[in-house]
PDBQT receptor file of N, H, CA, C and O in Angstrom, charges set to zero:
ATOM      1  N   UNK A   1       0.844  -1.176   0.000  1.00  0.00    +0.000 N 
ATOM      2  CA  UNK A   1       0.000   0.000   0.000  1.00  0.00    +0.000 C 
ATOM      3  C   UNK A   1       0.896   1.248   0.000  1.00  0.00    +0.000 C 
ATOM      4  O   UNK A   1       1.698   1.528   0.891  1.00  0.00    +0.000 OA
ATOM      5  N   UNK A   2       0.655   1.974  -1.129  1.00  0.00    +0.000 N 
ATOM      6  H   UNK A   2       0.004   1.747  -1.853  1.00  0.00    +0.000 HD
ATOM      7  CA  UNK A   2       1.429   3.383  -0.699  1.00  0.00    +0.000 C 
ATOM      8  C   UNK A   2       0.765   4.695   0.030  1.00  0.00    +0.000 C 
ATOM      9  O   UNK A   2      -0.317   5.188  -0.289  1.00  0.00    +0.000 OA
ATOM     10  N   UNK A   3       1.747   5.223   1.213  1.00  0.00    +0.000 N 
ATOM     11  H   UNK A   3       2.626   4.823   1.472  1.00  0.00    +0.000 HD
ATOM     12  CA  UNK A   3       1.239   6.145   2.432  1.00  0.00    +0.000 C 
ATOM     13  C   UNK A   3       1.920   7.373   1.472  1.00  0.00    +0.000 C 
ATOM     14  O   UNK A   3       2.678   7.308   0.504  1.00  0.00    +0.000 OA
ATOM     15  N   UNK A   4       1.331   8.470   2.152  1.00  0.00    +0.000 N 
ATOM     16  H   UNK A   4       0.715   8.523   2.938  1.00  0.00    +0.000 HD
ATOM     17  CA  UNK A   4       1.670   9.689   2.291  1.00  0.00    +0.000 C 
ATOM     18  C   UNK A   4       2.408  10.299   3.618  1.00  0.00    +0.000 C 
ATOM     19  O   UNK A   4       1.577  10.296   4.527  1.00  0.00    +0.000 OA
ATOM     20  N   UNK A   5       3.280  10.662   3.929  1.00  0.00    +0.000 N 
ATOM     21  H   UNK A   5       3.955  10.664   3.192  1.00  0.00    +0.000 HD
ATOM     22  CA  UNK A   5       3.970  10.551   5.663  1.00  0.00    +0.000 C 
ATOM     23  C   UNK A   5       4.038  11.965   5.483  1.00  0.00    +0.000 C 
ATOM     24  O   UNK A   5       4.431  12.603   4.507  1.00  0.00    +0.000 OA
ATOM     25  N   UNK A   6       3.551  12.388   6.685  1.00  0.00    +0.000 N 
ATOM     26  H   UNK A   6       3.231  11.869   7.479  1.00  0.00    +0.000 HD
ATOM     27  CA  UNK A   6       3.046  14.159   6.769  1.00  0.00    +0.000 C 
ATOM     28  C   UNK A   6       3.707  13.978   8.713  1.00  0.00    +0.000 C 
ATOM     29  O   UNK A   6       3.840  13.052   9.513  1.00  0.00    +0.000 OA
ATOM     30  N   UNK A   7       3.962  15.560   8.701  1.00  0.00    +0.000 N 
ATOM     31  H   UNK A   7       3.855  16.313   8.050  1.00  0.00    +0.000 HD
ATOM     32  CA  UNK A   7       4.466  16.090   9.978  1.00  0.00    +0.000 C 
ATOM     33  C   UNK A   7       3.481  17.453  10.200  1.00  0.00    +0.000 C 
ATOM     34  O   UNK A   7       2.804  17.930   9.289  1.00  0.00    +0.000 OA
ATOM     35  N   UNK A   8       3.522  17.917  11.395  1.00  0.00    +0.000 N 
ATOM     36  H   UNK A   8       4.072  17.530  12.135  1.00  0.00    +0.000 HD
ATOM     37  CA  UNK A   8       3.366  19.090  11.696  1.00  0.00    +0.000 C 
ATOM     38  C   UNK A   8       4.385  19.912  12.387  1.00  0.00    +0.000 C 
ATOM     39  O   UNK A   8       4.824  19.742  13.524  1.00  0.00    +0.000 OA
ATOM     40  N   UNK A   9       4.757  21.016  11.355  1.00  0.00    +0.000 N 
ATOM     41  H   UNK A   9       4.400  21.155  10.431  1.00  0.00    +0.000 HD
ATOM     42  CA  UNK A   9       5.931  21.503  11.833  1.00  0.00    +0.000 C 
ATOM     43  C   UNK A   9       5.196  23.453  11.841  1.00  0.00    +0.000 C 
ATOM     44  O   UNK A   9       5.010  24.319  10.986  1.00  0.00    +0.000 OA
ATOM     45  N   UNK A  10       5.015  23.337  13.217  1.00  0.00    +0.000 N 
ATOM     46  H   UNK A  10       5.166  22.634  13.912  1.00  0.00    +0.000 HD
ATOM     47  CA  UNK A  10       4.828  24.642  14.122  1.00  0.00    +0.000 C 
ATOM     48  C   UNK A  10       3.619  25.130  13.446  1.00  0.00    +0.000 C 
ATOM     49  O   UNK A  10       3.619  26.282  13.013  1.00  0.00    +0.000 OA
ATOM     50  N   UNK A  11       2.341  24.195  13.277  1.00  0.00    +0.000 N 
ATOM     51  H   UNK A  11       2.341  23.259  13.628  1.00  0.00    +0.000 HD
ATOM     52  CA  UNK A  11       0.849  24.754  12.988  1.00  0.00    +0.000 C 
ATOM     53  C   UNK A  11       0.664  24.335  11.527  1.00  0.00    +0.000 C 
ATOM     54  O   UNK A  11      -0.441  24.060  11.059  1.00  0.00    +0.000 OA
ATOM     55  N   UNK A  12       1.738  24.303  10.877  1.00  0.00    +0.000 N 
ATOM     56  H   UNK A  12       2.636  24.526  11.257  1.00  0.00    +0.000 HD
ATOM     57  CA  UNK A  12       1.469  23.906   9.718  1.00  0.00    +0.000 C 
ATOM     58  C   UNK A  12       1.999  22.591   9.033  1.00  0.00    +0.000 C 
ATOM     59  O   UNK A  12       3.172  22.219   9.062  1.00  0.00    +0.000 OA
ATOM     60  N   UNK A  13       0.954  21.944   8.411  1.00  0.00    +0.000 N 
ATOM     61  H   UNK A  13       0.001  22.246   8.388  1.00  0.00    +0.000 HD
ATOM     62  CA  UNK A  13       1.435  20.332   7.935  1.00  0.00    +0.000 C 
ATOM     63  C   UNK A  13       2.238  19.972   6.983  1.00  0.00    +0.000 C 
ATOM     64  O   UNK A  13       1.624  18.928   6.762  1.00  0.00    +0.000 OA
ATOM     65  N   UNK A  14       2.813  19.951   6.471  1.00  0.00    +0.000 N 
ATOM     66  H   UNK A  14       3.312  20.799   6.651  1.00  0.00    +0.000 HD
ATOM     67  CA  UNK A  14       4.112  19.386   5.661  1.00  0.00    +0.000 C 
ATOM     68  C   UNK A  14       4.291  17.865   5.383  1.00  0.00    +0.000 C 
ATOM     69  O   UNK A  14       4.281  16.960   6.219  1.00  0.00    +0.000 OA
ATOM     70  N   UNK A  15       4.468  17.765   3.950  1.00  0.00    +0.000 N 
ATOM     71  H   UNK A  15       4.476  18.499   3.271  1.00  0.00    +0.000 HD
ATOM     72  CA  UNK A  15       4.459  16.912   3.554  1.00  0.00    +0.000 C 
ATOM     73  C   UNK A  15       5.776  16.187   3.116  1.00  0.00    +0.000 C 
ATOM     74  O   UNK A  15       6.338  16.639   2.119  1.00  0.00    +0.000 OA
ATOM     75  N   UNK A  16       6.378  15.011   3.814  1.00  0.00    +0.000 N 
ATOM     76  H   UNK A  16       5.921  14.643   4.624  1.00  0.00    +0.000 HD
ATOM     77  CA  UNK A  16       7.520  14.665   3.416  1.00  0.00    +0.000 C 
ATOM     78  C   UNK A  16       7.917  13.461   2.349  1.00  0.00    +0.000 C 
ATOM     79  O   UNK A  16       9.002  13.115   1.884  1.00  0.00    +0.000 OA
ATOM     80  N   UNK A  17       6.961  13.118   2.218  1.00  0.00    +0.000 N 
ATOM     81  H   UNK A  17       6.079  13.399   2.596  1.00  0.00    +0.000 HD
ATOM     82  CA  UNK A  17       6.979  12.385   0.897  1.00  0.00    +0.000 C 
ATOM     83  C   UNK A  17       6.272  11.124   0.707  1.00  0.00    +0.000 C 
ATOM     84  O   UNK A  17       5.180  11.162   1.274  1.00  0.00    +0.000 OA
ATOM     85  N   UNK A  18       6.504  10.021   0.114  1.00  0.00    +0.000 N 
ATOM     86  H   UNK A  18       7.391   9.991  -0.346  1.00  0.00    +0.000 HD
ATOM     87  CA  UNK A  18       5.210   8.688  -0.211  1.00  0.00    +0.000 C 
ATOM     88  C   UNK A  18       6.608   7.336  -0.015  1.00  0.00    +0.000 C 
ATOM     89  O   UNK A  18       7.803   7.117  -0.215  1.00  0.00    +0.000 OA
ATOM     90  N   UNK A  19       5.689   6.914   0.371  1.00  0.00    +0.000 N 
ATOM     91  H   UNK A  19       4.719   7.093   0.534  1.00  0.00    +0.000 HD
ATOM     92  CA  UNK A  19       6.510   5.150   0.786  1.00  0.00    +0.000 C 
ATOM     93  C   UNK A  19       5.584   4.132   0.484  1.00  0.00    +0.000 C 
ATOM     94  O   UNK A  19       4.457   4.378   0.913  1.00  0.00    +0.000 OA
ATOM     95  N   UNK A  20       5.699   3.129  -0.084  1.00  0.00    +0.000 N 
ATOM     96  H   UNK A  20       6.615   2.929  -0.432  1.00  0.00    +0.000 HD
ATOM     97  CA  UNK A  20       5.222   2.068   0.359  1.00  0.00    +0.000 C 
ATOM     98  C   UNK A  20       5.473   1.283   0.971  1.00  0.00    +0.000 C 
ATOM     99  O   UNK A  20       6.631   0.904   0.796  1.00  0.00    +0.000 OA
ATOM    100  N   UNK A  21       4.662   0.501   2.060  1.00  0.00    +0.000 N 
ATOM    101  H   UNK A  21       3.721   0.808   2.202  1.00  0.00    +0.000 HD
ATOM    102  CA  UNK A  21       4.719  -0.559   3.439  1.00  0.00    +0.000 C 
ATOM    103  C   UNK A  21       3.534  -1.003   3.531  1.00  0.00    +0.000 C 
ATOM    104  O   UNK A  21       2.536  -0.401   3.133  1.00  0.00    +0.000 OA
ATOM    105  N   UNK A  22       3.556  -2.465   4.248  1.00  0.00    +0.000 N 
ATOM    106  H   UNK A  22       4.367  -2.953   4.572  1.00  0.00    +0.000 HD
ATOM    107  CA  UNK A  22       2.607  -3.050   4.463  1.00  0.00    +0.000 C 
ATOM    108  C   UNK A  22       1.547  -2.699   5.430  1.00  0.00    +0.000 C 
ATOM    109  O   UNK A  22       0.604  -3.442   5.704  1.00  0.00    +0.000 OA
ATOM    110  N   UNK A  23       1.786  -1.331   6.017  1.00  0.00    +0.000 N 
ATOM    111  H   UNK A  23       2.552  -0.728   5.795  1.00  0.00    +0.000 HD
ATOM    112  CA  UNK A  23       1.863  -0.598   7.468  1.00  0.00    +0.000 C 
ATOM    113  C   UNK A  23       2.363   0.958   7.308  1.00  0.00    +0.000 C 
ATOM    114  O   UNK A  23       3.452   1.308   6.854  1.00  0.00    +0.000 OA
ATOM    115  N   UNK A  24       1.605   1.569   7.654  1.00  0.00    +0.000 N 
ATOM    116  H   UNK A  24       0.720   1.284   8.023  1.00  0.00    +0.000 HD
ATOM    117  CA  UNK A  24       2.069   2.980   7.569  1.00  0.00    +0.000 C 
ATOM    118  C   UNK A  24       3.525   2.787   8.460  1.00  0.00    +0.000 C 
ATOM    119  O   UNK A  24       4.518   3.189   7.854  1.00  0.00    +0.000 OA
ATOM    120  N   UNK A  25       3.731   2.306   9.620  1.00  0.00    +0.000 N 
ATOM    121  H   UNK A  25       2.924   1.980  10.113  1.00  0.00    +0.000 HD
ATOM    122  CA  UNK A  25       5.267   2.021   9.880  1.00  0.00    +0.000 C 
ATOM    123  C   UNK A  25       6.286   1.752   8.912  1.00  0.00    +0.000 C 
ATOM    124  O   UNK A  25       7.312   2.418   8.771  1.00  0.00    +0.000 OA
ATOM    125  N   UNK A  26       5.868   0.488   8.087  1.00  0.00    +0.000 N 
ATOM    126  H   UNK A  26       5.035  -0.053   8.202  1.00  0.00    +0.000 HD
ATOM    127  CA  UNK A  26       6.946  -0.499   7.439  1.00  0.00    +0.000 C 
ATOM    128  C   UNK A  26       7.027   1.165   6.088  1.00  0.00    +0.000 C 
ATOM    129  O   UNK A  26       8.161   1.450   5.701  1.00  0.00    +0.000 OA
ATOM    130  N   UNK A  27       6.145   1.816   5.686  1.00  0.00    +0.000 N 
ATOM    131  H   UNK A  27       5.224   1.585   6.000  1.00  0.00    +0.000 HD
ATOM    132  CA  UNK A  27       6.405   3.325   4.911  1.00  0.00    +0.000 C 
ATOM    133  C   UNK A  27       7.444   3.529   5.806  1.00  0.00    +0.000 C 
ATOM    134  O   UNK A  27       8.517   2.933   5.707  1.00  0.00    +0.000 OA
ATOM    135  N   UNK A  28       7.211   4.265   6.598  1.00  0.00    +0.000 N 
ATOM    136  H   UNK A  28       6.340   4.749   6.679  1.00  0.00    +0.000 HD
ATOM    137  CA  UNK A  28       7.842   5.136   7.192  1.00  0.00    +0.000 C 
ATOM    138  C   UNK A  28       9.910   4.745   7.303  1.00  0.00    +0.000 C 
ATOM    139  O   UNK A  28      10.775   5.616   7.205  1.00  0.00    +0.000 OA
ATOM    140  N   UNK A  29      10.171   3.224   7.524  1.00  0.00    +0.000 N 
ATOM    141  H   UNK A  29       9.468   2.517   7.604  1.00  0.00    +0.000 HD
ATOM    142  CA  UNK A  29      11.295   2.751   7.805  1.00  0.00    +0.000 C 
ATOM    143  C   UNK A  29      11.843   2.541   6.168  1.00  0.00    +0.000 C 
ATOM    144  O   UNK A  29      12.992   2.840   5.841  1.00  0.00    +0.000 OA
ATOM    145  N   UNK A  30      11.081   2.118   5.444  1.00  0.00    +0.000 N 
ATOM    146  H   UNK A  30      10.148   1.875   5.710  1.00  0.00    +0.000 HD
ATOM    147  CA  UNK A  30      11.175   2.206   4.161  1.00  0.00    +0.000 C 
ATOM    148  C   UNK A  30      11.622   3.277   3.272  1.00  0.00    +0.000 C 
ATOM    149  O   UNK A  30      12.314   3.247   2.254  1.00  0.00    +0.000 OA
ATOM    150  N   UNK A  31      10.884   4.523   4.102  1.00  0.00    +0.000 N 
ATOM    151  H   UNK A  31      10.322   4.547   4.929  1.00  0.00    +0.000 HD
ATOM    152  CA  UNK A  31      11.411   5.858   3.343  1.00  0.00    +0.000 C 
ATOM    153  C   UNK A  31      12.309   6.426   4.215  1.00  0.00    +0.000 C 
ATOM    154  O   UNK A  31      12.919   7.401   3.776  1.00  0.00    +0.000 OA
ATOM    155  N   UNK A  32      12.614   5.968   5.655  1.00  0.00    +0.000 N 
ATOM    156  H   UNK A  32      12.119   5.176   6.012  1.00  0.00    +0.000 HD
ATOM    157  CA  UNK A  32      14.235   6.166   6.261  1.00  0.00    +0.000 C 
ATOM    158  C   UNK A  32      15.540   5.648   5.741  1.00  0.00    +0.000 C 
ATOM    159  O   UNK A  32      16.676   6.033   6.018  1.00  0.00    +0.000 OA
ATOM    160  N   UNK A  33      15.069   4.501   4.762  1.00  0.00    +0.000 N 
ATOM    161  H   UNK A  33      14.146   4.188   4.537  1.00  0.00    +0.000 HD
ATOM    162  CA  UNK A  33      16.168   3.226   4.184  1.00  0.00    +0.000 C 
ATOM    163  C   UNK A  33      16.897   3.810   2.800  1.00  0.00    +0.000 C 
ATOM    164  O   UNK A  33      17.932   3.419   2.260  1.00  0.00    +0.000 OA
ATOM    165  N   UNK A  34      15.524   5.439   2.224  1.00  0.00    +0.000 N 
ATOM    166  H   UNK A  34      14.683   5.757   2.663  1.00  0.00    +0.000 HD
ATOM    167  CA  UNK A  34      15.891   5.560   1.442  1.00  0.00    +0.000 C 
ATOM    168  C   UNK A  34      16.137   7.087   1.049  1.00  0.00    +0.000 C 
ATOM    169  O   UNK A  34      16.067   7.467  -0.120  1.00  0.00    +0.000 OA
ATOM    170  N   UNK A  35      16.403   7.853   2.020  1.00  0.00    +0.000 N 
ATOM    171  H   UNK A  35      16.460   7.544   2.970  1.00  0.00    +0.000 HD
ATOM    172  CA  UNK A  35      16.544   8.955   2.711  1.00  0.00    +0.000 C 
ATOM    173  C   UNK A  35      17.306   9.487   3.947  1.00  0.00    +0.000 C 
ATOM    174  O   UNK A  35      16.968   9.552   5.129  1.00  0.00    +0.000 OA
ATOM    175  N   UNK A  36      18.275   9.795   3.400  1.00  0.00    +0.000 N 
ATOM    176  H   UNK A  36      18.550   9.742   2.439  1.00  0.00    +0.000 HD
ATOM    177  CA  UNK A  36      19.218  10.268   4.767  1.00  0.00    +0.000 C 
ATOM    178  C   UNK A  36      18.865  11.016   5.267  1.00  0.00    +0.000 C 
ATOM    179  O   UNK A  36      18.444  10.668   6.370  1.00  0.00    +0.000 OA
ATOM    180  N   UNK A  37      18.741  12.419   4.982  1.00  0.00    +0.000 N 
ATOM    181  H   UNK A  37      19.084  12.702   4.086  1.00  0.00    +0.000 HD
ATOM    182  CA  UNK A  37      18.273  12.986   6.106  1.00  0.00    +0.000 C 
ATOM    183  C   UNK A  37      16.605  12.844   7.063  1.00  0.00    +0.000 C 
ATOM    184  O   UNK A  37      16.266  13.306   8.153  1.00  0.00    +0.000 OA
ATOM    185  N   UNK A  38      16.085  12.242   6.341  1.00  0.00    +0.000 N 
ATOM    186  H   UNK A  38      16.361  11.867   5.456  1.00  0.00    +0.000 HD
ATOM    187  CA  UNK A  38      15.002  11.245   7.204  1.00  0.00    +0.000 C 
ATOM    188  C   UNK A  38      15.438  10.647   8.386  1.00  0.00    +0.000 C 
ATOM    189  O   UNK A  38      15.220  10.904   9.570  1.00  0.00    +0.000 OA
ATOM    190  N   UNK A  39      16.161   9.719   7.766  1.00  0.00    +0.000 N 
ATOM    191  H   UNK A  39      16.338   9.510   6.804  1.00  0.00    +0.000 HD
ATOM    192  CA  UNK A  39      16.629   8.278   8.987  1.00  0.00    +0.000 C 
ATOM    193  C   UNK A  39      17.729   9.130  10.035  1.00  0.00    +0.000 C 
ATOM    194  O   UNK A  39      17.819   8.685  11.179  1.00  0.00    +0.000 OA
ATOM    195  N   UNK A  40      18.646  10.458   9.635  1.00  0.00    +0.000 N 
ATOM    196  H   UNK A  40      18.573  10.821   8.706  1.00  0.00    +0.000 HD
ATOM    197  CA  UNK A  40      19.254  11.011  10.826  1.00  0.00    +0.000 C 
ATOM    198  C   UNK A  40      18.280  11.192  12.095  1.00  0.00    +0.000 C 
ATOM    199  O   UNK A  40      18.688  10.916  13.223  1.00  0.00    +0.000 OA
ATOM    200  N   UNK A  41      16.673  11.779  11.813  1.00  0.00    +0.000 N 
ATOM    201  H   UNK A  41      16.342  12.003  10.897  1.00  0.00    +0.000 HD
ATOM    202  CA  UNK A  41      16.179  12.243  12.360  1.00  0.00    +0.000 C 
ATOM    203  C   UNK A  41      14.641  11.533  13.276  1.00  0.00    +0.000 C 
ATOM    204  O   UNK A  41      13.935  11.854  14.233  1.00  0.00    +0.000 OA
ATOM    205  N   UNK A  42      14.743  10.241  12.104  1.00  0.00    +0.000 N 
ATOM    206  H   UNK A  42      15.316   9.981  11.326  1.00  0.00    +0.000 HD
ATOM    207  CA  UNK A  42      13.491   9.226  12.561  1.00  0.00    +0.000 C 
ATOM    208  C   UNK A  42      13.406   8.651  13.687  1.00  0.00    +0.000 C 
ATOM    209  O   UNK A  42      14.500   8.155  13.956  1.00  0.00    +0.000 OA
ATOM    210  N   UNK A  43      12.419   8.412  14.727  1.00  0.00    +0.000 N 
ATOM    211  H   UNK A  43      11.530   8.814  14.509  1.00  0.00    +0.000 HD
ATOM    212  CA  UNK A  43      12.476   7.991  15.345  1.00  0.00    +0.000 C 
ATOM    213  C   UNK A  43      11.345   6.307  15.232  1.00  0.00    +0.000 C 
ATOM    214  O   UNK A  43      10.120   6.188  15.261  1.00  0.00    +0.000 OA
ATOM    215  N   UNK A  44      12.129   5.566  15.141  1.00  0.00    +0.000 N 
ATOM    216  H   UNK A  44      13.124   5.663  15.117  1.00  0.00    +0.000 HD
ATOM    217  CA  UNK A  44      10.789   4.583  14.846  1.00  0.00    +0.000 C 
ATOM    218  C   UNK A  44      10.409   3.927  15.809  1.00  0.00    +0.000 C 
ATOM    219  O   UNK A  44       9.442   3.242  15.477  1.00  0.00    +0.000 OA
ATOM    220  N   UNK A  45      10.739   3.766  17.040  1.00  0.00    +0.000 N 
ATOM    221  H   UNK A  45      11.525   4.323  17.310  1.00  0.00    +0.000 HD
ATOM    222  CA  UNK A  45       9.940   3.700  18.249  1.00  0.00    +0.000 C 
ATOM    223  C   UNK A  45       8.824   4.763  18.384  1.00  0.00    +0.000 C 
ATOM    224  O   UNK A  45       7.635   4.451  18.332  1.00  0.00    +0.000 OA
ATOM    225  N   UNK A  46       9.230   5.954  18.551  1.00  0.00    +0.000 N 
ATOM    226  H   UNK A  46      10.196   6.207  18.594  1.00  0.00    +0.000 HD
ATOM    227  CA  UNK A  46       8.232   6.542  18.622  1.00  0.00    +0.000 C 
ATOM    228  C   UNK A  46       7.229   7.066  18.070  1.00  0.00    +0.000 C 
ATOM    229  O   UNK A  46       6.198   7.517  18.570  1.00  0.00    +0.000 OA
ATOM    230  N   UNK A  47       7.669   6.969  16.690  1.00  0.00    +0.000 N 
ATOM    231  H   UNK A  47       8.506   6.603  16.284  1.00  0.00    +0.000 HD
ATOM    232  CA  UNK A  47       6.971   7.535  14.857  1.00  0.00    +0.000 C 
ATOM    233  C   UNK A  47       7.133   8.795  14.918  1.00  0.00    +0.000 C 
ATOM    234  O   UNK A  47       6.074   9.420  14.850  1.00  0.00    +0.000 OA
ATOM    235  N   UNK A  48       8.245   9.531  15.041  1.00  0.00    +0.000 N 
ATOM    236  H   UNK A  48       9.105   9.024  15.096  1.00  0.00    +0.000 HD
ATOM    237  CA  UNK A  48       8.732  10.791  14.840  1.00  0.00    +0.000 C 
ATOM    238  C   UNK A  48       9.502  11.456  14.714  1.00  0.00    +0.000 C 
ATOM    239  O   UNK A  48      10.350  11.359  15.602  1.00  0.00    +0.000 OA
ATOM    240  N   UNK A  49       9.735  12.343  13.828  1.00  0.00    +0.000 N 
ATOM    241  H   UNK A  49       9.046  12.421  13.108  1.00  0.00    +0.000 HD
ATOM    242  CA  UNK A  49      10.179  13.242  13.268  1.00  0.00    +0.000 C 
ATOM    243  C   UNK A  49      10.849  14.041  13.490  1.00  0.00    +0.000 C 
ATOM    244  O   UNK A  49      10.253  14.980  12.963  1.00  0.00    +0.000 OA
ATOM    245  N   UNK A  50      11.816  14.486  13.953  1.00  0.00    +0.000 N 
ATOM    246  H   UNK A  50      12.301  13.723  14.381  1.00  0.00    +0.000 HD
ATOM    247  CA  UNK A  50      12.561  16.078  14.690  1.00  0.00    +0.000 C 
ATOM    248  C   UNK A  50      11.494  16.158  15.934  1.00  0.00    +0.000 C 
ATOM    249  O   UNK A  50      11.179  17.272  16.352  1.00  0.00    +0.000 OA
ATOM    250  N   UNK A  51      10.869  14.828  16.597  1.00  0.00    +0.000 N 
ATOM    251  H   UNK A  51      11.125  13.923  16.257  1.00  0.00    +0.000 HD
ATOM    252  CA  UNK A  51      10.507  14.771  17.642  1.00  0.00    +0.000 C 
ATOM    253  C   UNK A  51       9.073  15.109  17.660  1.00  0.00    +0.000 C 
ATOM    254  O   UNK A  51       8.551  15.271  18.763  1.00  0.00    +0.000 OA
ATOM    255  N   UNK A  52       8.160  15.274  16.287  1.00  0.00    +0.000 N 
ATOM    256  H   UNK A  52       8.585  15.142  15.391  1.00  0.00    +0.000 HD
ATOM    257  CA  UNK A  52       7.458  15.236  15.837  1.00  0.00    +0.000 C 
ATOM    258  C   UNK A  52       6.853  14.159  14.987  1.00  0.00    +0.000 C 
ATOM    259  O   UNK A  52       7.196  13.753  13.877  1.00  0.00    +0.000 OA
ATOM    260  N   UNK A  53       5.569  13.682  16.014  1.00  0.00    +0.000 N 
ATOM    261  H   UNK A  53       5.290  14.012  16.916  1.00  0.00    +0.000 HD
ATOM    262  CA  UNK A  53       4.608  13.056  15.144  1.00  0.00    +0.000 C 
ATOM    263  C   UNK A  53       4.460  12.712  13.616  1.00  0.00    +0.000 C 
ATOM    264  O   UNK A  53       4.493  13.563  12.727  1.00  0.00    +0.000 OA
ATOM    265  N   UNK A  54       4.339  11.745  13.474  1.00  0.00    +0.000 N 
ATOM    266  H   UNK A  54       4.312  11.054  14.196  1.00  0.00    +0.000 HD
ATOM    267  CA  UNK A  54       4.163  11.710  11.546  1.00  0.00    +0.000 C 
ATOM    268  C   UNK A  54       2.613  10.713  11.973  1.00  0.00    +0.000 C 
ATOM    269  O   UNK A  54       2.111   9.981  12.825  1.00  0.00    +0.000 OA
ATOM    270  N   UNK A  55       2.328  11.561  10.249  1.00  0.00    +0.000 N 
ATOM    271  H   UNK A  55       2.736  12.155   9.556  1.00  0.00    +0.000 HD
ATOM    272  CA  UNK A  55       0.665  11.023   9.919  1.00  0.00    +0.000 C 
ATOM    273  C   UNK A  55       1.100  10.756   8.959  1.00  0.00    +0.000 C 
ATOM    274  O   UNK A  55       2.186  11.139   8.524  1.00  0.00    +0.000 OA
ATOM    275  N   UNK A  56      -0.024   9.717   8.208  1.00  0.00    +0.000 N 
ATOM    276  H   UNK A  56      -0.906   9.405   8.561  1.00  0.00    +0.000 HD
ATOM    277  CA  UNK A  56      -0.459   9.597   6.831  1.00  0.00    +0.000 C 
ATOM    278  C   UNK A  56      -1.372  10.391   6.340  1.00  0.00    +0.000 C 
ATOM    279  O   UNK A  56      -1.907   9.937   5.328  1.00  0.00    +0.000 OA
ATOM    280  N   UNK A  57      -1.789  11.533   6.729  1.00  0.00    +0.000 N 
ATOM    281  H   UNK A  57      -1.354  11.902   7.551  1.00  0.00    +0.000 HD
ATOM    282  CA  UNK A  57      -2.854  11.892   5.544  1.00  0.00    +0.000 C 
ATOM    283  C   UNK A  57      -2.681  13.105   6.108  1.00  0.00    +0.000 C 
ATOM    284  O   UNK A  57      -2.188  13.086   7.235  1.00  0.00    +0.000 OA
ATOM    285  N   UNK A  58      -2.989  14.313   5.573  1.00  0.00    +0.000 N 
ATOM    286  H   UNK A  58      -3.390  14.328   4.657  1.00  0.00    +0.000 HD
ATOM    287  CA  UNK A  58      -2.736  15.434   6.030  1.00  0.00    +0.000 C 
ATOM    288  C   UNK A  58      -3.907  16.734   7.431  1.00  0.00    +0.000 C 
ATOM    289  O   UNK A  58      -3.769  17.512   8.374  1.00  0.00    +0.000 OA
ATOM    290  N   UNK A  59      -5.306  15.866   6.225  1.00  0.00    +0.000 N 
ATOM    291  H   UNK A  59      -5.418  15.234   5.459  1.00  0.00    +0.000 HD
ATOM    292  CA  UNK A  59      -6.110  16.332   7.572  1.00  0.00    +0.000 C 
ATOM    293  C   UNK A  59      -5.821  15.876   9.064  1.00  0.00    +0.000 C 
ATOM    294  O   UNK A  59      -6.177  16.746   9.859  1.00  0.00    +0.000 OA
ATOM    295  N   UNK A  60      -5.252  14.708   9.687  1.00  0.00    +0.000 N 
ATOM    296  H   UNK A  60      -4.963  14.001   9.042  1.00  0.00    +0.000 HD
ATOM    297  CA  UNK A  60      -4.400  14.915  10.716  1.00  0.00    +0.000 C 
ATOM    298  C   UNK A  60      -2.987  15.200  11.162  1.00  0.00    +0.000 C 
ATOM    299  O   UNK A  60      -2.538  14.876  12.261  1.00  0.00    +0.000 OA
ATOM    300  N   UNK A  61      -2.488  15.678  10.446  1.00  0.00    +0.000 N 
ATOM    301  H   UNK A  61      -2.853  15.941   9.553  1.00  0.00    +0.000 HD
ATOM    302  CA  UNK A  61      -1.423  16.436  10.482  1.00  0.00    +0.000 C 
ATOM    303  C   UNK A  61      -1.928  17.815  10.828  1.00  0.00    +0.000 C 
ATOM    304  O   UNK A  61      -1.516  18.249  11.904  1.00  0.00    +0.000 OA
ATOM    305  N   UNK A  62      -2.594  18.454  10.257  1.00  0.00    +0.000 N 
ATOM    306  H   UNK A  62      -2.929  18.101   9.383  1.00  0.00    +0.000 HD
ATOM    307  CA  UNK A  62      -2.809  19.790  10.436  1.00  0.00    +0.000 C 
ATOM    308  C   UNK A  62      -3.927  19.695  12.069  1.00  0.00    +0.000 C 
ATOM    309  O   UNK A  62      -3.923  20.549  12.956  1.00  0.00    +0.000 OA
ATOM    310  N   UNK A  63      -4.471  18.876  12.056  1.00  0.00    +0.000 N 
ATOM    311  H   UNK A  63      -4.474  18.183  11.336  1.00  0.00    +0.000 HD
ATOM    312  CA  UNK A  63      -5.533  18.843  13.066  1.00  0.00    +0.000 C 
ATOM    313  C   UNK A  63      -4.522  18.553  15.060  1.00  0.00    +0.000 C 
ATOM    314  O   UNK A  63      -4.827  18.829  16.220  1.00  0.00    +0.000 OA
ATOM    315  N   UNK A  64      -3.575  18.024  14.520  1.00  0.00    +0.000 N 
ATOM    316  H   UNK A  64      -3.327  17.799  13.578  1.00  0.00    +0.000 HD
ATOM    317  CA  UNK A  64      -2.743  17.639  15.653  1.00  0.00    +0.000 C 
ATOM    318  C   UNK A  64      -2.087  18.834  16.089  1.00  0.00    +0.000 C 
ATOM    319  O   UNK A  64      -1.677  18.668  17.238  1.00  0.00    +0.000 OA
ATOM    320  N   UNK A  65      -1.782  20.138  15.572  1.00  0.00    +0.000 N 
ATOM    321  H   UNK A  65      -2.116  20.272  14.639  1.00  0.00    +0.000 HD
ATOM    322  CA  UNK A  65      -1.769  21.344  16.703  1.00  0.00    +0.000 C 
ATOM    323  C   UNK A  65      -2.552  21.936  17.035  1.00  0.00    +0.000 C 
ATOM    324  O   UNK A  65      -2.280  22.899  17.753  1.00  0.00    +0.000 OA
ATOM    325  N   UNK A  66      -4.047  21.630  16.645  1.00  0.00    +0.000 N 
ATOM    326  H   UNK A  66      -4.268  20.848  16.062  1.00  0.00    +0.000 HD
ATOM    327  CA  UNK A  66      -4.730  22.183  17.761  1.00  0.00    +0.000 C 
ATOM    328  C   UNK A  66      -4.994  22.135  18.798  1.00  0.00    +0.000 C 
ATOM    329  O   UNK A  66      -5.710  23.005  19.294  1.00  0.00    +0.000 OA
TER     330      UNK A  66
């Protein structure tokens, strides 16, 4: 299945790019495997980002600083 992996960075959602995984996770490690400055910053225990949350879809991305 291919995800969309979105952050919220300070109110506004941002989009960091598309992976496919069997699992919005297995995306996410997938597009760390293939992205350096991703994987400097991934956290995959926690699913985040510069310590920030990642979504798949953007309406919760943007909805998560409110």
């Amino acid at each position: 299945m291919d995800y969309e992996i979105w952050v919220n960075d300070g109110g506004c959602a941002v989009s960091l790019g598309f992976s496919e995984g069997a699992t919005f996770r297995d995306a996410c490690e997938r597009f760390a495997s293939n992205n350096l400055n991703f994987s400097q910053y991934f956290d995959i225990e926690r699913m985040t980002y510069f310590g920030r949350r990642l979504f798949d879809n953007e309406s919760d991305a943007r909805g998560s600083f409110r």
